[in-house]
C-alpha positions as CSV (number, residue, x, y, z in Angstrom):
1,X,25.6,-25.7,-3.5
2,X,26.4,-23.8,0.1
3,X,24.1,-25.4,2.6
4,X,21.7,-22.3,3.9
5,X,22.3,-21.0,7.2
6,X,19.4,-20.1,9.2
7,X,18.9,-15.9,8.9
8,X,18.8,-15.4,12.3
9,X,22.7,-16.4,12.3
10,X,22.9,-13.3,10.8
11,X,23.1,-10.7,13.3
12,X,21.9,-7.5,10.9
13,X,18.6,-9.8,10.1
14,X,17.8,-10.1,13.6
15,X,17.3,-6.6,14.5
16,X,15.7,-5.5,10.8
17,X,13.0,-8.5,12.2
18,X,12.4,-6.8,15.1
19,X,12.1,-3.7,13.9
20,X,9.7,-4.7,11.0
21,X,7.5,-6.6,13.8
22,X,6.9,-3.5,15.6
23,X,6.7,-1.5,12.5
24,X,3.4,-4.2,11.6
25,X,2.3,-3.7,15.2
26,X,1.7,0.2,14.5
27,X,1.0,-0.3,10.8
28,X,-2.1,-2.6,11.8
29,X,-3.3,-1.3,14.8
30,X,-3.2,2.2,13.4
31,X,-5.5,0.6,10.5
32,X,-8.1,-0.6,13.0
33,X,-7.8,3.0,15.1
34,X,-8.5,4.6,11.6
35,X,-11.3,2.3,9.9
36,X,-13.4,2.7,13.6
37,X,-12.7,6.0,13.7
38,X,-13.8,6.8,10.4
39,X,-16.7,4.2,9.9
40,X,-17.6,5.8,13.6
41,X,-17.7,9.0,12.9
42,X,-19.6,8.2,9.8
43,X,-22.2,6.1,10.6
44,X,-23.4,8.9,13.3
45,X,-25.0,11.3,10.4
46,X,-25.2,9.0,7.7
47,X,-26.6,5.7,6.7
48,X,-24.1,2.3,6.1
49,X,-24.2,2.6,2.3
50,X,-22.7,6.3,2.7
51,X,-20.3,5.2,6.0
52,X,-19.2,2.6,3.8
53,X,-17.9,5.1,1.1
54,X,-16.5,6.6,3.9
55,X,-14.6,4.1,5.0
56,X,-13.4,3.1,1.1
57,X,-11.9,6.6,1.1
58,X,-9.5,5.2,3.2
59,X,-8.4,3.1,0.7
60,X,-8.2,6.3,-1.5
61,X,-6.4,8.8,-0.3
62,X,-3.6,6.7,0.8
63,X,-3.2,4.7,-2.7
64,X,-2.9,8.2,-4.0
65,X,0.6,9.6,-2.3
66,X,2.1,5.9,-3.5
67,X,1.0,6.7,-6.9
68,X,2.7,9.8,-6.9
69,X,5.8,9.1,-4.9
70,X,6.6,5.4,-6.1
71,X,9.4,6.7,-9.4
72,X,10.7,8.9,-6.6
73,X,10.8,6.0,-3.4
74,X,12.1,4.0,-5.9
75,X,15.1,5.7,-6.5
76,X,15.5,6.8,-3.3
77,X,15.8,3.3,-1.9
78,X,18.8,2.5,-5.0
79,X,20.7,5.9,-4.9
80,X,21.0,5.9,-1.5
81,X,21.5,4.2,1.6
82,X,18.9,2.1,2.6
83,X,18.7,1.7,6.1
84,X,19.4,5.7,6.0
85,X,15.3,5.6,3.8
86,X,14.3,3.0,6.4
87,X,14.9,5.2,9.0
88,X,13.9,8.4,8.0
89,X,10.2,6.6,6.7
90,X,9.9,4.9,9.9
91,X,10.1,8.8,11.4
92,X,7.7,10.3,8.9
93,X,5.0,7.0,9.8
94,X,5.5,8.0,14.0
95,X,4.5,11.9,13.5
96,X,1.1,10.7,12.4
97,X,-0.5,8.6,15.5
98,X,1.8,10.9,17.4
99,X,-0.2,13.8,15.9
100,X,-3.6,12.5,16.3
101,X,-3.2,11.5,19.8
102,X,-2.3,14.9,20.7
103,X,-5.8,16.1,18.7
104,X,-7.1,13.3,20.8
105,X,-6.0,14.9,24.2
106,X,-6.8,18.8,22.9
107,X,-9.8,19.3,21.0
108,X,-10.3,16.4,19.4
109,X,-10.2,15.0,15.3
110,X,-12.3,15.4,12.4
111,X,-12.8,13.2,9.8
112,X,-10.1,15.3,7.6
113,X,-8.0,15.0,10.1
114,X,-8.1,11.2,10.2
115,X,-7.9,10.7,6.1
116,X,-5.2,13.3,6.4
117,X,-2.8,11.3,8.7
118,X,-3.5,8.6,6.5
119,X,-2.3,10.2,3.8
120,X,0.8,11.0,5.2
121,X,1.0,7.7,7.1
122,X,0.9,6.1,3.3
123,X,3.9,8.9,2.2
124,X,6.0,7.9,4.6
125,X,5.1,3.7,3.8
126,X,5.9,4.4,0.2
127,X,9.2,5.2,1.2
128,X,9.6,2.9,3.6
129,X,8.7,-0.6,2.0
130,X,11.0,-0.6,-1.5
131,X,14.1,-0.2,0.7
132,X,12.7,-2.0,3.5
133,X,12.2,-5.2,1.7
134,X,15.5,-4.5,-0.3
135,X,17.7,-4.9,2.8
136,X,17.3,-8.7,3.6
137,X,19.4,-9.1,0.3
138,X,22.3,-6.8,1.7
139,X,21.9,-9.2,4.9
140,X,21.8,-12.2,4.3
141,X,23.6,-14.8,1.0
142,X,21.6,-15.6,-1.6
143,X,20.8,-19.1,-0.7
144,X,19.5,-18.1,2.6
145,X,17.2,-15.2,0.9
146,X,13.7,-17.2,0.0
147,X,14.2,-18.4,3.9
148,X,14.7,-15.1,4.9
149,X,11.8,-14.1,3.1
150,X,9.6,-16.9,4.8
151,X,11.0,-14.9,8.5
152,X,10.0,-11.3,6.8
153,X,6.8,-12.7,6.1
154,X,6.3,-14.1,9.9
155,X,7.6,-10.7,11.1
156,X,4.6,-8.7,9.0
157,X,1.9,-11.5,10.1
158,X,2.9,-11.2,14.1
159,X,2.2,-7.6,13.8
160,X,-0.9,-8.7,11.2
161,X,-2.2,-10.6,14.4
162,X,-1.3,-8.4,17.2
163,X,-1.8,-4.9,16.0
164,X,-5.5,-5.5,15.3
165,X,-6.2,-7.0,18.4
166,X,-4.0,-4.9,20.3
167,X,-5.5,-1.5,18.4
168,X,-9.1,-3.0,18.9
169,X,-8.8,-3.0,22.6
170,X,-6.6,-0.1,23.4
171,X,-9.2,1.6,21.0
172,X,-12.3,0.4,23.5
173,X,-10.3,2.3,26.0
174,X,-10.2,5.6,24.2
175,X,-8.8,6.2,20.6
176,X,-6.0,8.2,22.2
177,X,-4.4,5.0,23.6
178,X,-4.9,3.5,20.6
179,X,-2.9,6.1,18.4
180,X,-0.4,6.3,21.2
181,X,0.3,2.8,21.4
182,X,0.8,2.5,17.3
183,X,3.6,5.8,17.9
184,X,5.3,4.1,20.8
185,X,5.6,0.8,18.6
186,X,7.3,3.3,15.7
187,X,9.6,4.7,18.2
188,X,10.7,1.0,18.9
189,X,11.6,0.3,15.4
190,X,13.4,3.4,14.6
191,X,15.6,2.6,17.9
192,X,16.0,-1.1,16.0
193,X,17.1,0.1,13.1
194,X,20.0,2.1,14.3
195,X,21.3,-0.9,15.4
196,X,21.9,-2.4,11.5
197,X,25.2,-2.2,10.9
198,X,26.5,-0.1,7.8
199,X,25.3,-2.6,4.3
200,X,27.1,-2.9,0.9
201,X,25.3,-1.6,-2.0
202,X,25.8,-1.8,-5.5
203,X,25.6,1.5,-7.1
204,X,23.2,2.0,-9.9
205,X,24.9,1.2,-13.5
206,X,24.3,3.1,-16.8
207,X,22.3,6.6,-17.2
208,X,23.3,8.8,-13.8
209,X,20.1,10.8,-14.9
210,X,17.5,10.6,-12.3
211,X,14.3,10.3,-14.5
212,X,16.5,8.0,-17.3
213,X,17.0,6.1,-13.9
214,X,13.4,5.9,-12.5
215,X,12.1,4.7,-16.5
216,X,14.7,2.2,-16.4
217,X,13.0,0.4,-13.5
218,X,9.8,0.6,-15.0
219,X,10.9,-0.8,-18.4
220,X,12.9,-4.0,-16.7
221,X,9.5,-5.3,-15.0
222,X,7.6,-4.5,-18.0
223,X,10.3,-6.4,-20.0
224,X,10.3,-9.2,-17.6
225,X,6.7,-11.4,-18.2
226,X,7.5,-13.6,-15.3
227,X,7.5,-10.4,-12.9
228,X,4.9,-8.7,-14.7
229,X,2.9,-11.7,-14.3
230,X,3.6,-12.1,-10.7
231,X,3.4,-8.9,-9.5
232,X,-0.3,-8.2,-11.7
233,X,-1.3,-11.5,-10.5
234,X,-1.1,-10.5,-6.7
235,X,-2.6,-6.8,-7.0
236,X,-5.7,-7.8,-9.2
237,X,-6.9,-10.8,-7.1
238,X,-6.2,-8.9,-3.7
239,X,-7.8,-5.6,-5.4
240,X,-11.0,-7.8,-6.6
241,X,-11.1,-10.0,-3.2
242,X,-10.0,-7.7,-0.9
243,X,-12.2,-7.7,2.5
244,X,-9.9,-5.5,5.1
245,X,-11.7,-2.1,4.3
246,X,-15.6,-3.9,5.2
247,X,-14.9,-5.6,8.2
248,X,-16.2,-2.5,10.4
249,X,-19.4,-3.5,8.5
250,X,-19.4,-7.1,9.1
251,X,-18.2,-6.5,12.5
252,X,-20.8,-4.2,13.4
253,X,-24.1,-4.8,11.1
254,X,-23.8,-8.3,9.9
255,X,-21.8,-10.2,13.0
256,X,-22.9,-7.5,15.8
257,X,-19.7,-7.1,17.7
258,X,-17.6,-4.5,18.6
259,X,-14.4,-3.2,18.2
260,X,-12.8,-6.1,20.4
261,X,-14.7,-8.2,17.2
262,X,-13.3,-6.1,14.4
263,X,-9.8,-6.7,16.0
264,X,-10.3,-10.5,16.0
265,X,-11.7,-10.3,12.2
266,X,-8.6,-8.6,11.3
267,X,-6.0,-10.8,12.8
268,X,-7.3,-14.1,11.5
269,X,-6.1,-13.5,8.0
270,X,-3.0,-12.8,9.5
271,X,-3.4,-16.1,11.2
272,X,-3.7,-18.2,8.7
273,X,-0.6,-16.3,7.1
274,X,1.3,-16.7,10.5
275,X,0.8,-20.5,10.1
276,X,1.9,-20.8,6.9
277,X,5.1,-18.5,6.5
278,X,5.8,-20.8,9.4
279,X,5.4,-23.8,7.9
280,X,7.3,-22.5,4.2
281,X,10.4,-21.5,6.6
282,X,10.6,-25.0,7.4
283,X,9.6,-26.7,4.2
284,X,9.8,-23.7,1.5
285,X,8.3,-24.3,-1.4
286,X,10.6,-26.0,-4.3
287,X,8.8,-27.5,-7.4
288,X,6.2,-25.9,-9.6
289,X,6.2,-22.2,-7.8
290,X,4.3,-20.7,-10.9
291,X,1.3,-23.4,-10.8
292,X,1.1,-23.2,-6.4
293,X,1.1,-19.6,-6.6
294,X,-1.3,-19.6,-9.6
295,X,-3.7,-22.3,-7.4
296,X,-3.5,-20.3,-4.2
297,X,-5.3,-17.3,-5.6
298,X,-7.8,-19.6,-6.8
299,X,-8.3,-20.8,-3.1
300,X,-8.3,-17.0,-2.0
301,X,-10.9,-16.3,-3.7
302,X,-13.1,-19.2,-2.8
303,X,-12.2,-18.6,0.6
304,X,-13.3,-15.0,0.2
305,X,-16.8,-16.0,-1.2
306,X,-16.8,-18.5,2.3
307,X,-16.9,-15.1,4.3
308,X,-19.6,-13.2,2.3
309,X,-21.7,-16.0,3.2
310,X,-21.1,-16.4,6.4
311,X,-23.4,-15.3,9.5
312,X,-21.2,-16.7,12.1
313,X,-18.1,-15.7,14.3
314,X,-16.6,-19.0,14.0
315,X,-17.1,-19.7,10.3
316,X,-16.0,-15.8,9.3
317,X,-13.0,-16.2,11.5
318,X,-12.1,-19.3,9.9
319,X,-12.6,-18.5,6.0
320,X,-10.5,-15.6,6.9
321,X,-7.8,-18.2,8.1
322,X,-8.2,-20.0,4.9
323,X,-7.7,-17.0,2.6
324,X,-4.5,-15.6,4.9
325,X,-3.1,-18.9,4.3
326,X,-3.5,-19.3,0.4
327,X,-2.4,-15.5,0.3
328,X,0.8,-16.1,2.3
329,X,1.7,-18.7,-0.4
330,X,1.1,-16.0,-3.3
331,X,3.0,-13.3,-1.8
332,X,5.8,-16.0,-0.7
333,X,7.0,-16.9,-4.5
334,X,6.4,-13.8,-5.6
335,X,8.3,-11.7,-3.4
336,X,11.0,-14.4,-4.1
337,X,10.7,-13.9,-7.6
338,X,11.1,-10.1,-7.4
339,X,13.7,-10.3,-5.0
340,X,16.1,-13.2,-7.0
341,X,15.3,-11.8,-10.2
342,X,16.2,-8.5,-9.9
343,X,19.8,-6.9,-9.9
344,X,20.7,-5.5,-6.7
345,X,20.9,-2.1,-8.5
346,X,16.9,-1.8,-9.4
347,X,15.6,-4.0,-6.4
348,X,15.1,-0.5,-4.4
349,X,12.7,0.6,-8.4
350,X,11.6,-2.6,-8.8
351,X,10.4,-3.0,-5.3
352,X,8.7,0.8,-5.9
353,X,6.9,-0.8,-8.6
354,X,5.9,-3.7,-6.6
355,X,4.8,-1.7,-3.7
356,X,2.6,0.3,-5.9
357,X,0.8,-2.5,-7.2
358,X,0.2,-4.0,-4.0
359,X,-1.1,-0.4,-2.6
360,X,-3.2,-1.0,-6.1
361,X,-4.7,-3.9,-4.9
362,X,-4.7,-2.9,-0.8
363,X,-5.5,0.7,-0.6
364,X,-7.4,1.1,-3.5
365,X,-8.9,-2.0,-3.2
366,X,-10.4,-0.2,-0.3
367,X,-11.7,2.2,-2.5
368,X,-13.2,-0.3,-4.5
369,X,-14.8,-2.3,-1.7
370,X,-16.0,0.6,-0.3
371,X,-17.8,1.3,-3.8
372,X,-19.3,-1.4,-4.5
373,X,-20.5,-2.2,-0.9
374,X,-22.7,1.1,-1.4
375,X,-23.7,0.1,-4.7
376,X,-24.4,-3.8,-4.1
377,X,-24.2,-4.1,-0.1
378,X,-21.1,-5.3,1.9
379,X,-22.1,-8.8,1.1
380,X,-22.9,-8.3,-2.8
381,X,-19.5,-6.9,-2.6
382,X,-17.5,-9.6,-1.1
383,X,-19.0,-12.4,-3.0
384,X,-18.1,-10.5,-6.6
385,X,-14.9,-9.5,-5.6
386,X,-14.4,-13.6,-4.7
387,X,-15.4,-14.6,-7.8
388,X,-13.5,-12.4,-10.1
389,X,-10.2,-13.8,-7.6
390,X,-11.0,-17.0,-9.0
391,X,-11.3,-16.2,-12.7
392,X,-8.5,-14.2,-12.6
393,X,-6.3,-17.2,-11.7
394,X,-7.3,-19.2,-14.8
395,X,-6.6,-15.8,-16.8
396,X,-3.2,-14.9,-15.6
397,X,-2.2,-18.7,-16.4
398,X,-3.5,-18.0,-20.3
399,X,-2.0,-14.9,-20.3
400,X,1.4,-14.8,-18.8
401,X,2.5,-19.0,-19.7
402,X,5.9,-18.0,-17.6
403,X,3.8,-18.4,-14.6
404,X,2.8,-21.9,-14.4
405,X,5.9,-22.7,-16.6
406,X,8.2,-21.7,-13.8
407,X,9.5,-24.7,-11.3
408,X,12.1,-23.7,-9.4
409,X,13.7,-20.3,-7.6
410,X,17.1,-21.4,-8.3
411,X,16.0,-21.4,-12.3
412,X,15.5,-17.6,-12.6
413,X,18.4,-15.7,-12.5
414,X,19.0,-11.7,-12.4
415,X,19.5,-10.0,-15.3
């Protein structure tokens, strides 16, 4: 076997990593800018049970657009070139902060005004993240791909950890600096990305019909238990555990901070993710993927239940570490999964399929949180959603036996 070269070697990489760090920068600052905003607004005429809906509407409105779009981003990201999509996404993502900082500087936004540009924010990331997560394996050989993964993942977490902080306290300054921040950071990676030179892609085989195309996608991960498995696995537990769209509450009601606090809730997931996509691009993870991805949910979720209880800064900060950790090692192998076992002409459908069930499990997870915190308080929510992470984990290995029978990357092969 070809010894791996490091993916920075590779020119190409270098500048898509850039670009996807500031692209996390704006993605997770603009998500802090948004919940405050939102939970702000809110929480002046209403009570937290009904600020809390609010704030899970969020969730909604932008799982809807990548419910709709994801046959079309799909295809989009295999038909045609994909740094061309990445581009023209990134573009789409910078006229919303750039749009609601000139409301902030003129008469000022609404609340449909905010759930509007996220909307449109999520448009624009459903067509950004199939072909953005596509490229690395036009960039880099295939034995330097789960390694390159590793340095995707870093890239995401940096702007994971930075944008919240850097969006909380440009945000305590006035939420105009805070949306103008996140559309100077999407500038930056569109400038980035026009430095990837031009890629080789494998034109899409068979039916040249565009829906026969789309359904083909869709049938190969249905057909494909160990994907299926993987990819179900992630959205439920995250969709069931998911925290990100409370934290305004914990931050504000339950830990009494500000939006400096909410910013350093929201990186330390991302810290603990930091640390360990670190640590897997150094010592990746070789033997018994299946069972470590399987066990990491598991942790999630108990890690999860660790934060509902909590009435402390230092303890929240640090379950949150915990669960960003054993969630870095889930989305890890199965982003490697997708990505090695999937022919380079579906990765752009495949990764639209993916994508929609992680906006499943993100976005309208949201929704959900935001539900149920009205209906069983914040805390009530969080400890349920905790709990189902951890069943789920001894479900998924029941139902889908590929999972914990898979050992090593280099096993699965694209068909």
């Amino acid at each position: 076997m070809t010894a791996a070269r490091h993916p920075f070697a590779y020119r190409d990489f270098r500048y898509l990593w850039m670009a996807r760090v500031c692209a996390m920068l704006a993605h997770s600052g603009l998500v802090v800018a948004l919940g405050w905003a939102v939970y702000d607004e809110a929480r002046l005429s209403m009570g937290i049970g009904a600020a809390a809906l609010r704030l899970g509407l969020i969730g909604l409105v932008q799982f809807l657009p990548i419910l709709l779009l994801s046959p079309v981003t799909g295809l989009a990201a295999d038909r045609f070139d994909r740094r061309q999509v990445v581009r023209l996404a990134l573009l789409g993502q910078f006229l919303c902060p750039a749009a609601l900082t000139l409301m902030e500087m003129g008469p000022g936004q609404t609340l449909y005004a905010l759930y509007g540009a996220a909307a449109l924010f999520a448009a624009a990331r459903a067509f950004y993240m199939p072909a953005m997560n596509a490229l690395p394996a036009a960039l880099v050989p295939r034995e330097t791909l789960p390694q390159a993964i590793a340095f995707s993942a870093i890239a995401g977490r940096v702007g994971g950890i930075l944008g919240p902080v850097l969006g909380g306290f440009a945000y305590a300054g006035g939420a105009v600096w805070a949306f103008a921040l996140c559309a100077a950071l999407l500038a930056t990676a569109i400038l980035l990305q026009f430095q990837i030179r031009p890629i080789v892609q494998r034109p899409i085989q068979g039916d040249r019909r565009a829906l026969a195309q789309m359904i083909e996608g869709f049938h190969y991960v249905m057909g494909n238990r160990l994907l299926l498995g993987a990819i179900s696995l992630d959205m439920f537990a995250v969709l069931l555990g998911g925290t990100n769209a409370l934290l305004p509450i914990f931050a504000r009601d339950i830990l009494h901070m500000g939006p400096e606090g909410l910013g350093a809730l929201r990186a330390a997931a991302s810290i603990g993710a930091l640390t360990m996509a670190a640590w897997l691009s150094w010592r990746p993870v070789r033997d018994n993927v299946g069972r470590k991805m399987l066990v990491a949910v598991a942790i999630y979720g108990i890690a999860t239940i660790g934060f509902g209880l909590s009435r402390t800064l230092i303890l929240s900060l640090l379950c949150l570490i915990v669960l960003g950790a054993a969630d870095m090692v889930s989305v890890y192998i199965r982003q490697s999964l997708v990505q090695i076992a999937t022919p380079d002409d579906r990765r752009g459908r495949v990764g639209a399929i993916s994508g929609l069930f992680i906006a499943g499990s993100n976005e309208l997870g949201e929704m959900e949180s935001g539900v149920a915190a009205a209906l069983l308080g914040p805390v009530g929510a969080v400890l349920l959603g905790g709990a189902g992470a951890i069943l789920l984990a001894g479900l998924w290995a029941r139902l889908f036996p590929e999972l914990p029978a898979a050992r090593r990357f280099e096993q699965v092969d694209a068909n």
